[in-house]
C-alpha positions, 0 to 999 in steps of 0.5 A, spaced: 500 500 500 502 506 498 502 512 502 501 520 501 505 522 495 508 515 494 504 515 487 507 522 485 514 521 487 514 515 482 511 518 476 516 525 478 522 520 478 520 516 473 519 522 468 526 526 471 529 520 469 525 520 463 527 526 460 534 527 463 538 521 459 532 519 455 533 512 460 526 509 460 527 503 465 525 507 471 518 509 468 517 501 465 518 499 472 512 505 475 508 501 468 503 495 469 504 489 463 497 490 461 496 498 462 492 502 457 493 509 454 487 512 452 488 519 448 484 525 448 479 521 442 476 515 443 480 511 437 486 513 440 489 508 444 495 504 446 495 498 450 500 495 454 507 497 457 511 497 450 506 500 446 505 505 451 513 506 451 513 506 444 508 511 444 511 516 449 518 515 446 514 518 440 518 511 436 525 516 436 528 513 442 527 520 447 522 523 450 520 530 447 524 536 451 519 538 456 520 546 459 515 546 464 512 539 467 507 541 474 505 534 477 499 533 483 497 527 486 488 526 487 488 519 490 490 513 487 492 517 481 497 523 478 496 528 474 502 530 469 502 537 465 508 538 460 510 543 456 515 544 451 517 545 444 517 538 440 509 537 441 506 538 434 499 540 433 495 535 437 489 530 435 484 534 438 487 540 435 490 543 440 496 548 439 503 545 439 503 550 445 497 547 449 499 544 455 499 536 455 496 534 460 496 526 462 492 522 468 497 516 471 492 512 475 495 507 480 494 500 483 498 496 487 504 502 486 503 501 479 501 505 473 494 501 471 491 507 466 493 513 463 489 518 460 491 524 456 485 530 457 484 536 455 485 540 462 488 539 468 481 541 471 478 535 467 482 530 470 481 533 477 473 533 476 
């Protein structure tokens, strides 16, 4: 069982390693095999913790560069909302300049769910 900020101290550990060296370990060590990615439309979705990593590594081998990143903890769930100059329009039409926002939810100390939303406020309601 994990305690108050348990959670948050993972997903921040993980995506400092994540974007310091572009070493993915820790964050597939946070990620449950069977995890499941939804996007910000129903149809885009990714399942599993390779796929997932394939995903967030953009298929290039590193992580976009990311110049602001605010993180909370709600529960058994973080959510991660990044900024930075490699995103590109996104699916939904957001502005390549629009915070990215992603909802990690926990299980057991590992990541069971993520979801990417519009706003902060969306994954805090």
């Amino acid at each position: 069982m994990s305690g108050p900020g348990d959670n948050l101290a993972l997903i921040v550990a993980a995506w400092a390693e994540l974007l310091r060296s572009g070493a993915s370990a820790t964050f597939a060590a946070t990620v449950d095999d069977q995890v499941v990615w939804h996007g910000v439309r129903p149809d885009l979705a990714c399942r599993g913790r390779e796929e997932v990593l394939d995903v967030m590594l953009r298929g290039r081998g590193r992580p976009p560069r990311i110049t602001r990143m605010e993180a909370e903890e709600a529960g058994d769930a973080v959510v991660l909302s990044v900024e930075g100059p490699d995103f590109a329009e996104g699916p939904d039409g957001a502005p390549p300049d629009a915070p990215r926002v992603l909802l990690f939810t926990f299980r057991d100390g590992r990541v069971v769910r993520i979801q990417s939303l519009r706003t902060r406020e969306a994954a805090l309601g």
